[in-house]
C-alpha positions, 0 to 999 in steps of 0.5 A: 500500500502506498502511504499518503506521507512520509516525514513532510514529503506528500507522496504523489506516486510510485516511480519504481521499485527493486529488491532493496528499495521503492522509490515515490515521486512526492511534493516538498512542502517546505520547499515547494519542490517535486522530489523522489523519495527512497524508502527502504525495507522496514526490516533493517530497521532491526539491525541494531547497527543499522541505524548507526550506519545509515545515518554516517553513510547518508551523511557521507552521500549527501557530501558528494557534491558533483554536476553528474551525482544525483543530490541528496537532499535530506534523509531520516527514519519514518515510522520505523522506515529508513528514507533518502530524498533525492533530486527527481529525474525525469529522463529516465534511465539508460537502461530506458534507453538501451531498449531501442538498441545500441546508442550513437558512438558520440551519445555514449561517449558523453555519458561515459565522461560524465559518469567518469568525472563522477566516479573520480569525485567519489573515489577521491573521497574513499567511496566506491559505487559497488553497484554501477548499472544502467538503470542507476544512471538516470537523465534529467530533463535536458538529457543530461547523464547523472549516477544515482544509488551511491552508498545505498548498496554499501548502507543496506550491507549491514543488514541481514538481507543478502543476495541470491549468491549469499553476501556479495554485494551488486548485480552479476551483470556488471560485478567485477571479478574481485566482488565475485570473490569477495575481496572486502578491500576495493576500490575505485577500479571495481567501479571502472569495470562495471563501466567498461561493461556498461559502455559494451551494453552502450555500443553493441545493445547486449552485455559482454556475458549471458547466463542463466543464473546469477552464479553463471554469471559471475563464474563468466567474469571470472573465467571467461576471457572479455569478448571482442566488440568487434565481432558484436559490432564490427563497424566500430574503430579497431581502436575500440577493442582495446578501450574494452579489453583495458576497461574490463581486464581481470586483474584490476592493476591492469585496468585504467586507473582512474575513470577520467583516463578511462574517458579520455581515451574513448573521447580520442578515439571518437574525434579521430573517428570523425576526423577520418570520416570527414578527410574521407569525404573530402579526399573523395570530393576533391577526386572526383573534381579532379576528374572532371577538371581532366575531361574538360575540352582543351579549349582552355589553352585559347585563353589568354596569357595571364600575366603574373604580378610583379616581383615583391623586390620591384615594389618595395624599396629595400630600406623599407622590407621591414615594415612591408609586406614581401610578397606582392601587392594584390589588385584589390576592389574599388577604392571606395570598398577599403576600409582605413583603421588608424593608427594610434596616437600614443603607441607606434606598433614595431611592424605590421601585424599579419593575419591568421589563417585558420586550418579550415581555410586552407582546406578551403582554398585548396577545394576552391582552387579546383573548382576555379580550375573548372570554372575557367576551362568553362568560362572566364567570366565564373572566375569574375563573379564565383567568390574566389577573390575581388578583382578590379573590373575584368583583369585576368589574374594567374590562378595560383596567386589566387591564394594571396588574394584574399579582401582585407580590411585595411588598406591596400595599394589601388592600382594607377596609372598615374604617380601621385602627387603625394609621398605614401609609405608604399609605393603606387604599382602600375597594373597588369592590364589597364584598369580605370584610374582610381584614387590612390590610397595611403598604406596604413601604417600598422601594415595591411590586416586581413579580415576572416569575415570579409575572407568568408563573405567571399568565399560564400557569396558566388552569384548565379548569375551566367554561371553554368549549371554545372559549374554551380553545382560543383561551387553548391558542393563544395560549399557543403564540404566547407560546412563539413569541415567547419563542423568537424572543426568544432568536434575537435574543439573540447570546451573546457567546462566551468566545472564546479570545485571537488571542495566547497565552496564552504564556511566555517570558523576555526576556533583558537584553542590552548592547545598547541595545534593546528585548527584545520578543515581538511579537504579529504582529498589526494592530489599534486596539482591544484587550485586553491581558494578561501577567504578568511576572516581576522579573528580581532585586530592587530592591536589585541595580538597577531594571528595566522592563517594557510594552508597545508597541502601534499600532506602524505601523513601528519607532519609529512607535508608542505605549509604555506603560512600568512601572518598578521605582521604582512610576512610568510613562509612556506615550510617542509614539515618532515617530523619533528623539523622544519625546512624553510623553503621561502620566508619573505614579507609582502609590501602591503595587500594584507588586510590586518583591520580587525574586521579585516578579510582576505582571500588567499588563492595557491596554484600547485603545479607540479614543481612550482606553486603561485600565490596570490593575497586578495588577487595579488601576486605574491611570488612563485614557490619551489615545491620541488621537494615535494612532489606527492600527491596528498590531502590538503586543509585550510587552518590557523595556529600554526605559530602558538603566540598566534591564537587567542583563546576564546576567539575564532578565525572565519573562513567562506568559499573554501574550495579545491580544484584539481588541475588537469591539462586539457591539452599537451605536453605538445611539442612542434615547430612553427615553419617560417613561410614568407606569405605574411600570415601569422603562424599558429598552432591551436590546443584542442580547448576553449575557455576563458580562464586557464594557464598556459606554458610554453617554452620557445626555441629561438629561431636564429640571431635576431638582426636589423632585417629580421627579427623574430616574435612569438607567444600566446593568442587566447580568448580567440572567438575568431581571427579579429578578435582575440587577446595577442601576448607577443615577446619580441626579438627586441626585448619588449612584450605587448598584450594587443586586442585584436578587434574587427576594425584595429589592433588595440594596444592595452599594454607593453613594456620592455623586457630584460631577461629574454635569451636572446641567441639563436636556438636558445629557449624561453619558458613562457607561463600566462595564468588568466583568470576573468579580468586579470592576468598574469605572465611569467618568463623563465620563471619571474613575474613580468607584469599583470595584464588588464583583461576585462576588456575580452571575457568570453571563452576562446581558443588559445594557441602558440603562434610566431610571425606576429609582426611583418619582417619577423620571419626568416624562409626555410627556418621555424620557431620550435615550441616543448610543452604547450600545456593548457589547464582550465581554472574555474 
């Protein structure tokens, strides 16, 4: 019988049932909310040591704050009755889904990576699922894929209810092979083998094994080897066979070791799918293209001769290389087209900026090329009116500098016949074939910048007017395969979420004692590399006495960590406790940025990384810290006292937004190098990330001695929505540094400054670290703290890359600049 309330929850319905539970939609008065209501057998309220279990156990699941964990709400005993109210789920289940069949390769991948960021916030707590399956992961309204059930299994295991097999824990479906043999120590890669079985379940539509009896199928987990997917599904990637056999090999050890390894290894396998598939598609359109371009008749050789344009050297006189383009100055549209961006008044740019040119543009030339190969065997005028490049009036141009001829947003030369009456920068060039005479435009002098929007207007805005059928299309098909491309582009591109703290936030107050301890709220967690940020309230003013607050981190056992420690008199340290000693790494005192007032706050954010932590007091920049001596993992806990003479009995210290990241790369160690080709475009090379706030290393290898003809430049592009408009962080070969924020109509200098410890040599290397989070950044070179940067003018999440050739005159042919450890990692 369904009862009509339970504790303050009216019940609205039963949503489903098991063997160890019922689960009722019912309606939170208090809260004005639907909730799902988890009520357990009445019988276990007899065991004596229930009661005492389910309320720690409960406790411990409510703490499991996650984006992909289905939060507990409240949880209690009604008329002898255990409960749990959760959130309710109204997507259903994927055992719902996996009714239809085997799901898209892509759909389960998402739902792999989020039951895998699950799992890992759960496993770094200590807690293991025991019971993964899919009718334990539900979906909410927008389809997203959350765990439910955590703890239950593990609650109810100290009752006398016990499954069909006796007292093993789970279903057979899915068991490890430890849970089959009763192995009471496991861990988090028991769980990791349920959701290697549940991803086979995803991609083929039937579980690994079947049996006719529970026992049956728990000996097959045992002693039968793990099948191929592939003989269930052969059209999946080759690849996918290992992802399997690793996922749900016998011996845990042999396993991934964490779920998001797990994850991340299915996700690079359905991005290379795609990339393949679409390289297939386009290999294949430009081999029939090709073919058609050799049937055509051989009138084409009727045509007239085109004459190429004049050799840069001819154009731009040699003291002037430097601030020139070196290639030749394209025809560009009527004058009253261009646009002019001026200069500005206060900072005059080294030399000329050049443009970037994304991956997906090249491809697309490359296909526009052969469509226009066709279209001038066809007719000429296509080439005129097909997009490809603007020309002025009918002046024939060789197909092969088609791709230098690309609109631009700035200035270029407009072909005379006649010198002009006024010096410009750049000189006037007499064209090819007779053209009208045009009034001569004047070189910006931040050199010519090219617009991608303007580059894609052209591109897709051919006319069907006098165009033959069938070259319109060959130009309607090869605007699909752009789109394609774009499209599979994007697939590459993870965007990085803004994911929430695997602490926190929390508040609380940790009381000053007699007792010659530290106060301390531990994270509970183990990690090297994190982000870590807490404000904390002063206990009294300076005035009464001093006080102390920081943090202890990589804490392998008590007194086997690292302290970093802040103290009312503006000093700090960071401290090696081993045992009984302390070994001071850094001791040193800030100017000021300290609040001591006796309602004082401050905000104290650390950056572990690896070898080198960053430190910051109220969005300051402290200094770096050497954490080389201790490089273990460990927990972590925010605490004062840590000087005696700092604690006041009877007073307390404050503290809110305690939380913890962990910082995982979404992208490197990348290593590459950056070809110099003298086309006056920017060269880059893009992490497969968005986002806003991050850091980014690099170290750069010179690319020769740098000399009054060449020099050289490299750095950080980041927030990069699209060519015109992103941030721009360039070190140059004359020892200054300069953020730009490259807008749609100029390049805007925020800030630059001069530099005095680059290596300059050729060959020689500089490490390069920018951290920016919201408006602020900062930049570090060969380990010091350059400057901070101003960047709340541009707070959207972007691409971010490495790029050299950023000013024109900056690159030398035939020589590259080398690029070691491209690592990005999100912030929050």
């Amino acid at each position: 019988m369904m009862p009509e309330k339970i504790d303050r929850y009216e019940i609205k319905g039963e949503i489903g049932r098991g063997g160890m539970a019922t689960v009722f939609e019912a309606y939170d008065p208090r809260f004005e909310r639907s909730v799902a209501v988890k009520v357990l057998p009445r019988e276990f309220m007899h065991d004596p040591e229930f009661r005492t279990r389910f309320t720690r156990e409960a406790k411990v699941i409510a703490s499991l704050e996650h984006p992909a964990i289905v939060p507990v709400y409240d949880f209690g005993e009604h008329d002898g009755q255990p409960f749990i109210i959760m959130r309710i789920m109204r997507g259903g289940s994927l055992l719902d889904r996996l009714q239809n069949g085997p799901l898209p390769i892509d759909e389960a991948a998402e739902i792999l990576k989020r039951l895998g960021s699950a799992l890992d916030r759960a496993h770094s707590q200590g807690i293991v699922h025991r019971d993964l399956k899919p009718s334990n992961v539900l979906f909410d309204e927008y389809g997203d894929a959350y765990l439910a059930d955590f703890g239950i299994v593990r609650v109810s295991s100290s009752s006398n209810a016990l499954t069909a097999s006796g007292s093993l824990i789970g279903t057979p479906t899915y068991m490890s092979p430890e849970q089959v043999y009763g192995d009471k120590e496991l861990d988090g890669r028991s769980d990791i083998y349920a959701l290697g079985v549940i991803l086979f379940q995803m991609l083929t539509g039937t579980v690994p094994y079947e049996a006719d009896t529970p026992a049956r199928m728990m000996m097959k987990h045992l002693m039968d080897p793990v099948p191929h997917i592939k003989q269930v599904r052969p059209d999946l990637p080759d690849d996918f066979e290992e992802v399997i056999l690793k996922s749900m090999a016998k011996e845990r050890q042999e396993r991934y070791p964490s779920a998001k390894e797990f994850s991340s290894a299915l996700t690079a396998i359905t991005q290379k799918t795609k990339r393949d598939e679409i390289a297939a598609e386009l290999h294949s359109m430009q081999a029939d293209l090709q073919a058609s371009s050799a049937d055509a008749p051989a009138q084409a050789e009727t045509a007239p001769p085109l004459t190429p344009p004049p050799p840069a050297s001819e154009l731009v006189p040699e003291e002037e290389t430097a601030e020139q383009p070196e290639t030749a100055v394209p025809i560009t549209p009527p004058a009253q087209e261009s646009t002019f961006a001026e200069a500005s008044p206060e900072v005059e740019p080294e030399k000329s900026r050049r443009v970037k040119i994304p991956l997906w543009v090249w491809a697309a030339i490359t296909l526009l090329l052969i469509v226009c190969i066709v279209g001038i065997i066809g007719t000429i005028s296509f080439i005129n009116q097909g997009g490809f490049a603007s020309l002025a009036d009918s002046t024939a141009t060789p197909v092969a500098a088609r791709v230098q001829e690309i609109p631009t947003d700035e200035p270029t030369i407009e072909p005379t016949t006649q010198p002009t009456d006024q010096p410009t920068d750049t000189p006037t060039i007499e064209p090819a074939t007779a053209t009208p005479p045009a009034e001569t435009a004047v070189s910006d002098p931040d050199g010519t910048r090219t617009s991608l929007e303007e580059t894609r207007a052209a591109l897709t805005d051919a006319s069907a007017t006098n165009t033959p059928d069938a070259n319109l299309s060959d130009l309607e098909a090869t605007r699909a395969a752009l789109e394609e491309l774009r499209g599979a582009s994007a697939v590459e591109t993870a965007v990085a979420p803004q994911f929430a703290p695997l602490v926190g936030p929390l508040e609380g107050t940790l009381p000053h004692t007699e007792e010659s301890t530290i106060q301390s709220e531990y994270a509970i967690v183990d990690m090297q590399n994190f982000y870590l940020e807490a404000t904390f309230d002063n206990p009294f003013g300076i005035g009464v006495g001093g006080w102390d607050f920081g943090i202890t981190f990589r804490q392998v056992d008590l007194n086997n960590e690292l302290r970093l420690v802040i103290r009312s008199d503006n000093s700090w340290n960071l401290n090696q406790r081993l045992g009984d000693e302390d070994n001071f790494i850094h001791e040193a005192r800030m100017r000021d940025g300290l609040d001591v007032a006796e309602n004082g706050r401050n905000r104290l954010q650390l950056i572990a990384l690896d070898e080198t932590g960053y430190f910051f007091i109220n969005g300051e920049f402290i200094d770096t810290l050497d954490l080389s001596e201790h490089l273990e993992s460990g927990d972590i806990a925010i605490g004062t006292g840590f000087y005696t003479s700092d604690m006041q009995p009877g007073s307390a210290t404050g503290y809110s937004d305690y939380s913890v990241w962990e910082l995982d790369a979404v992208h490197g160690p990348e290593s590459g190098a950056l070809e110099h080709i003298d086309n006056d475009f920017i060269k880059t090379s893009y992490a497969d990330t968005e986002t806003a706030d991050f850091i980014a290393h690099a170290v750069f290898t010179n690319p020769y001695d740098a000399t009054d003809e060449f020099g050289w430049d490299y750095g950080f592009v980041f927030r990069d929505v699209d060519t015109n408009n992103s941030y721009w962080f360039v070190t140059t070969s004359s020892e200054r540094w300069e953020l730009v924020d490259r807008q749609e109509e100029e390049d805007v200098t925020v800030d630059d400054d001069f530099l005095n410890n680059l290596n300059l040599g050729a060959g020689a290397a500089n490490d390069l670290l920018l951290i920016a989070q919201n408006e602020t950044g900062y930049f570090f070179i060969n380990g010091d703290f350059i400057n901070t940067l101003d960047l709340s003018a541009r707070l959207d999440s972007g691409e971010i890359g490495v790029f050299t050739a950023y000013f024109i005159g900056n690159e030398q042919e035939g020589n590259s600049t080398g690029f070691e450890d491209f690592t990005v990692w999100p912030l929050p």
